[in-house]
N, C-alpha and C positions, 0 to 999 in steps of 0.2 A: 544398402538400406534394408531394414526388415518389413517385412509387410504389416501395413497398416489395414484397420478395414473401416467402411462407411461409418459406423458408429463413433470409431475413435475419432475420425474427422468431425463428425459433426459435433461430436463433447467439447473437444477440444477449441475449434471457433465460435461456435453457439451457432453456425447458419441454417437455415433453412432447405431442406428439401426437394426440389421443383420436380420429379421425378423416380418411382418407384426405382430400385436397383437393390436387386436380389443376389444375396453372398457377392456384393462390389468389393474388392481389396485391390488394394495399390501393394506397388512391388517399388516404387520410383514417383518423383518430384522433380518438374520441370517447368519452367519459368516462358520456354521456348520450343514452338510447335517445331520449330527445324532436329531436336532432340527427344521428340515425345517416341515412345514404343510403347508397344502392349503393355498393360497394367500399369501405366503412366498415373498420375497425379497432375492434370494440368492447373495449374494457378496461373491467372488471368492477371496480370498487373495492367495498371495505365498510368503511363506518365504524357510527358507535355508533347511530345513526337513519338507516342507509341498509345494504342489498347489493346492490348490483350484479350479482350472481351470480344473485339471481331473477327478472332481467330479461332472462336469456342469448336465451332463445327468441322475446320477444316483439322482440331486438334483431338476430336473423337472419329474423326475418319481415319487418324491417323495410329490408333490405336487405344486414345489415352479412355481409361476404367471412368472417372469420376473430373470432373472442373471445379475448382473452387471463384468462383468470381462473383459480381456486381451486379449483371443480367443474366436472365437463362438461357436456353440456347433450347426452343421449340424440339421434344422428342426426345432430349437427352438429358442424362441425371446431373444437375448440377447444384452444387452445395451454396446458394445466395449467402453472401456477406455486404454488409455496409464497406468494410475497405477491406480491399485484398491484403492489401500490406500488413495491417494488424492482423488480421488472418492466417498467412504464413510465420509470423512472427507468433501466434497463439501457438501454432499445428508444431513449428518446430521446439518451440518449451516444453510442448507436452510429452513430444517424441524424446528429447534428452532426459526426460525425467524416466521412462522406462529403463535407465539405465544407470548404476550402481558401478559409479567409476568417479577417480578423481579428474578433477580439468582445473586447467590452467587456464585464465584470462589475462592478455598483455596489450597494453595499448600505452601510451605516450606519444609525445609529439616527434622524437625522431628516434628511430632503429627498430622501431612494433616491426617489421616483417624478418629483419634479421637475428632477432633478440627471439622472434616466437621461431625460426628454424635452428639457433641452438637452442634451444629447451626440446626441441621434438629429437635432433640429435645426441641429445643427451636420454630423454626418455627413453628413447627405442633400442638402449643397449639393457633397459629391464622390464620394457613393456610395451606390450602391442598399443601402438599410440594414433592416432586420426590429428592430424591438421588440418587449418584449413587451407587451400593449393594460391599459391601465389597472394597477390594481395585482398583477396574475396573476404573483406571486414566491413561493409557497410552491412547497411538495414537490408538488403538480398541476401549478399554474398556471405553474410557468416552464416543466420540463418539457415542457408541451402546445406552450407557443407557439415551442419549439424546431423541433416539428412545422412552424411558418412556412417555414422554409427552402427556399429554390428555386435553381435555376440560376441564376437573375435576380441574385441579392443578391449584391453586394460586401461587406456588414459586415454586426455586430448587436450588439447593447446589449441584456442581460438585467436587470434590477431582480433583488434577489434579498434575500430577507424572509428570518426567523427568531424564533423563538422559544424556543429551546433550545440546546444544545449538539450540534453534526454534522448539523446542517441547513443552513446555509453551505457544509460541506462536501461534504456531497451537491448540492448545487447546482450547484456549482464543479467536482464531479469529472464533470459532467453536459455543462455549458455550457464545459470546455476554455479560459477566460478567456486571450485574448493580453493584457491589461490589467487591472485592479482598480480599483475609486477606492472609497474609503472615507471618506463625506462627514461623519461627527464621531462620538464615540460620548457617548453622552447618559445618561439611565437608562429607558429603554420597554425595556419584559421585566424589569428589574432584582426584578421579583418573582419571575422562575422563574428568573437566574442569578446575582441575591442582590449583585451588586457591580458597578462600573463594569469595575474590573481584565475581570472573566470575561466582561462585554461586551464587552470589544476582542480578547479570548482567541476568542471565535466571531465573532468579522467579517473577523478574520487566516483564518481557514478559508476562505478566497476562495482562499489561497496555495495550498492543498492541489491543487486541479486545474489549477493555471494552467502553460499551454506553459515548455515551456525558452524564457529570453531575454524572459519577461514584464517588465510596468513594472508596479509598485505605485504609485498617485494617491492620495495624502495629503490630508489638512486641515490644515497645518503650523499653524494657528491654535489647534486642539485639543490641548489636554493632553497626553493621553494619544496619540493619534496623532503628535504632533510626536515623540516620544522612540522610537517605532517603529524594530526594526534586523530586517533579515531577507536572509539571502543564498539568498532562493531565487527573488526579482526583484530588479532595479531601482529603490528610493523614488526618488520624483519629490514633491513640498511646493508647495502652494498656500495662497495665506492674504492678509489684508488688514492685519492688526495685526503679523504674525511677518515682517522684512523679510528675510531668511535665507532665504524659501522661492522656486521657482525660478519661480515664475505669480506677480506681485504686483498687486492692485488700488490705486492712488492717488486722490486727488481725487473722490470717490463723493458724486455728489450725487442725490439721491433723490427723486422727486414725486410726482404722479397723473398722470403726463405719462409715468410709466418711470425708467431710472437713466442717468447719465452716468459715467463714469471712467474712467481712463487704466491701461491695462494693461501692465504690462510681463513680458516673458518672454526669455530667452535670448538676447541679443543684437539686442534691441531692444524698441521700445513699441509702442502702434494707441491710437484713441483708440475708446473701444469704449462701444456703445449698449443697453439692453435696454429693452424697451417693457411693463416690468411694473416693481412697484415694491419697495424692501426690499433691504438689506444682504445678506440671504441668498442673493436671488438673484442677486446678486453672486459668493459663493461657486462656485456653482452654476456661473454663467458661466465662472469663474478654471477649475474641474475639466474642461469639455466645452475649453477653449481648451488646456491641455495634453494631453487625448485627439488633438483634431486635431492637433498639433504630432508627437507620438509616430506619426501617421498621416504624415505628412508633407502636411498641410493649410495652405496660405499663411496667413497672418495676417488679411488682410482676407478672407476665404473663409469663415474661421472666424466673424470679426465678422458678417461677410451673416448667417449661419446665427443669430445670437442675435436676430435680427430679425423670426425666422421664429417663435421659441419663443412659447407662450401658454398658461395654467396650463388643468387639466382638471379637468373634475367641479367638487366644491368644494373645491379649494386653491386658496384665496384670489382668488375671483371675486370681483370689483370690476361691481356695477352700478349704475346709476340705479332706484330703485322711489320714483315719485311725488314727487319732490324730496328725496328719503333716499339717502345713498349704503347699499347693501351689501355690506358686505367677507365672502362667504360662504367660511370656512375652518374648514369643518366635518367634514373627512375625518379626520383623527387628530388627537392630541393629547400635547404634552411639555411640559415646563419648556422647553426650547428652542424649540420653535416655539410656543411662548405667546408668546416676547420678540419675534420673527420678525415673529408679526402684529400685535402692540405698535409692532412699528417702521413696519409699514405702515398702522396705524390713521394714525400720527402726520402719515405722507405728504400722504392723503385730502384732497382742497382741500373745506372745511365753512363755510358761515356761520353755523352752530350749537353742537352739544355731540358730544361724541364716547362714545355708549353703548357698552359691550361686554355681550353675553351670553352666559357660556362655563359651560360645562358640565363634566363630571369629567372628567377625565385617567385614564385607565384603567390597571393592569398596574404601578402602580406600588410594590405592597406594604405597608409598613412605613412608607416615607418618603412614602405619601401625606399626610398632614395636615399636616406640614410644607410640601411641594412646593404645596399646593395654596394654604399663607399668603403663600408668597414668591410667587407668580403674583400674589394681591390684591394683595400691597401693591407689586408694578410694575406694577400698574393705575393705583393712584394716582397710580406718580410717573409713568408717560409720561403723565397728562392725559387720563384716564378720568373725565367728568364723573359718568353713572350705570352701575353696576355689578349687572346681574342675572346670577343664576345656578343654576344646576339641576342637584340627583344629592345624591346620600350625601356623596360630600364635596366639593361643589362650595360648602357650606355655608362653609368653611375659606376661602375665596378672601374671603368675607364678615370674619372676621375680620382676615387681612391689611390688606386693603381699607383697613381704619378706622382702624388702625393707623399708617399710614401716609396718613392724614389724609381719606382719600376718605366722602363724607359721606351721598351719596345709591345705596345699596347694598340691594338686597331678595334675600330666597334662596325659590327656589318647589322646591316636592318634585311641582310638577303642570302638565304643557306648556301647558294653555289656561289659568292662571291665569297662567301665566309671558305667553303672549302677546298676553290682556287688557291688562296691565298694560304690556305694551311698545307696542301700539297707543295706548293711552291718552295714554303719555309724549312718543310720537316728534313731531318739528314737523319742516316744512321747514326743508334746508340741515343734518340733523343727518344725522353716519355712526356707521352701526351693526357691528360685529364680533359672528360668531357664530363659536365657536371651541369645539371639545368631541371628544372621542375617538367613532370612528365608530360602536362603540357606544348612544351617549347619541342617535343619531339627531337632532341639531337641524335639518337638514331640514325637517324635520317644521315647525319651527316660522318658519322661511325661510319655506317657502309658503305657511304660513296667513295671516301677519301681512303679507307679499308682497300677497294679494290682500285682503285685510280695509283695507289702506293704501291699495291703489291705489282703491277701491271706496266709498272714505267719502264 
């Protein structure tokens, strides 16, 4: 971060005062006194099991220069606001606007964290690029890592979450997007915005803060995104099925070895490599390759950079544990990226059975029981030998399942009976899928059965 000083805080939020503070300047922004040091920025948040605000003093003994919060803190300089939260979201708009670089805005309902680290891996084979680190895209978390910014960076690529309606847009009116990509819309949140339609109604709020002379990055494959019209950027359409869009993938061969296919875009092709596996991340690649293009990035520049890409946490880690492949893709969970890891179960080179263990799908309202049959029964049909699965309605997956002809299917409402039974079953040469909204924590059952397997 560069250093900011009193003044520019205070323009920036419009707050008030409580305390003289002569040449005050921040070096750093912290949300949390266990992180605060010298020349700190403390911002005082409060939510429903936490304030912030009664940590003011223990968070200037801890070094921090200036407080941004709600109350003062008797003796020490603090900058009053009405809400911290627009406060930080003011301070950080202000702080990106110091800075004369393009950025990239990526959100949709499934792939936003691995769609925004190939575009950074593709970026940073021609410019010093800032993401934001893991999934840190809500009203905090982008915000802060906007704080990243330095003289150093040429670009940046914000992930950018939601859950509602005008959280995209505050996002977007934060992060100043020279670009957008909007990688599909699905139904995750459809319980708090009740329809696809109103999903694409708040992913379009990307549009709201983007520069004059922006490009909107499509999924021309998607539905509802394909029919997208807005004259307040640029569409630009990527897709593998929709030959009309302007990034096309052909010839997509898929394995445990990574993906092959022939890209084409705008007056001409590459033949182009990704060293992970699945259709999607094919997508993925199509959206970072017309980022670079819009950057004015060579073709092969852009291929180098997909070379670089490798998934994070658990989206869809692929290891060896004891002669068992695991396909750990346990960070969220959709109708759509169920079929995602379906595709890449299918990759998996096995001399056995292919289990899957997937857990609930969360946030999905009304249309859970149904979303959760139609998962089972494309268990069955991609060649889901055994089918376990755990949660309230994870039970529903079990139905499909059988439906659709799948035979050896158990539902546990209890993780060490769920990974009894999966130690019990596993033989070498078998690949296992563990697939569940972040939520349901499967984790938990990765590790146990992880070390109970290697350990027998």
């Amino acid at each position: 971060m560069e250093q900011i000083t009193l003044d520019f805080i205070l323009n920036a939020t419009g707050g008030r005062l409580t305390r003289a503070c002569f040449n005050c300047r921040c070096t750093d922004v912290s949300t949390d006194t266990r992180t605060i040091r010298p020349g700190s920025l403390f911002i005082a948040l409060r939510g429903a099991r936490f304030d912030g605000n009664a940590y003011l003093k223990t968070a200037f003994e801890k070094g921090a220069s200036i407080a941004l919060a709600e109350r003062p803190c008797p003796g020490w300089p603090v900058v009053l606001v009405d809400d911290a939260y627009v406060a930080l979201r003011a301070l950080a708009a202000a702080y990106r606007r110091r800075f004369s670089l393009p950025v990239v805005g990526v959100t949709g309902s499934v792939g936003k964290t691995s769609t925004k680290e190939m575009i950074f891996s593709v970026l940073s084979q021609a410019f010093r690029t800032l993401k934001n680190e893991g999934n840190l895209n809500n009203l905090i978390g982008m915000p802060m890592s906007v704080f990243g910014l330095e003289r150093q960076h040429e670009a940046a690529v914000f992930e950018m979450g939601m859950s509602a309606f005008g959280e995209i847009s505050a996002l977007s009116q934060v992060a100043a997007p020279d670009i957008g990509v909007i990688t599909n819309i699905g139904v995750s949140h459809i319980e708090m915005l009740g329809s696809q339609e109103n999903i694409l109604k708040a992913k379009l709020e990307i549009l709201d803060g983007m520069r004059p002379g922006g490009k909107l990055i499509l999924n021309g494959d998607d539905p509802l995104l394909a029919g997208v019209q807005t004259d307040k950027a640029e569409v630009i359409t990527y897709g593998i099925e929709n030959t009309g869009c302007a990034y096309t993938a052909e010839e997509v061969e898929s394995g445990a070895e990574g993906t092959a296919f022939c890209l084409r875009y705008p007056g001409g092709s590459i033949a182009a490599r990704l060293q992970v596996a699945g259709k999607h991340n094919v997508y993925n690649a199509l959206a970072a390759f017309a980022v670079g293009r819009v950057l004015g990035m060579e073709p092969d520049t852009i291929a180098a950079g997909f070379l670089q890409y490798a998934p994070t946490g658990y989206r869809q880690k692929i290891e060896r544990v004891g002669g068992v492949t695991f396909v750990e893709d346990c960070y969220n969970a959709s109708p759509d990226s169920m079929r995602s890891a379906f595709d890449v179960l299918r990759t998996v080179q096995k001399t056995g059975r292919r289990l899957a263990v997937l857990a609930d799908m969360l946030e999905l309202g009304d249309t859970a029981p149904d979303a959760h049959r139609a998962v089972g029964r494309e268990a069955a049909e991609n060649g889901v030998d055994v089918l376990f699965s755990y949660g309230e309605n994870a039970r529903y997956y079990q139905e499909g399942y059988t439906q659709a002809g799948g035979t050896q299917g158990a539902h546990f409402t209890d993780k060490a009976a769920l990974t009894d039974a999966l130690c019990q079953m596993l033989r070498e040469g078998d690949a296992v899928l563990f697939k569940g909204s972040r939520g349901m924590r499967l984790e938990e059952i990765i590790q146990t059965a992880g070390e109970r397997w290697t350990s027998r």
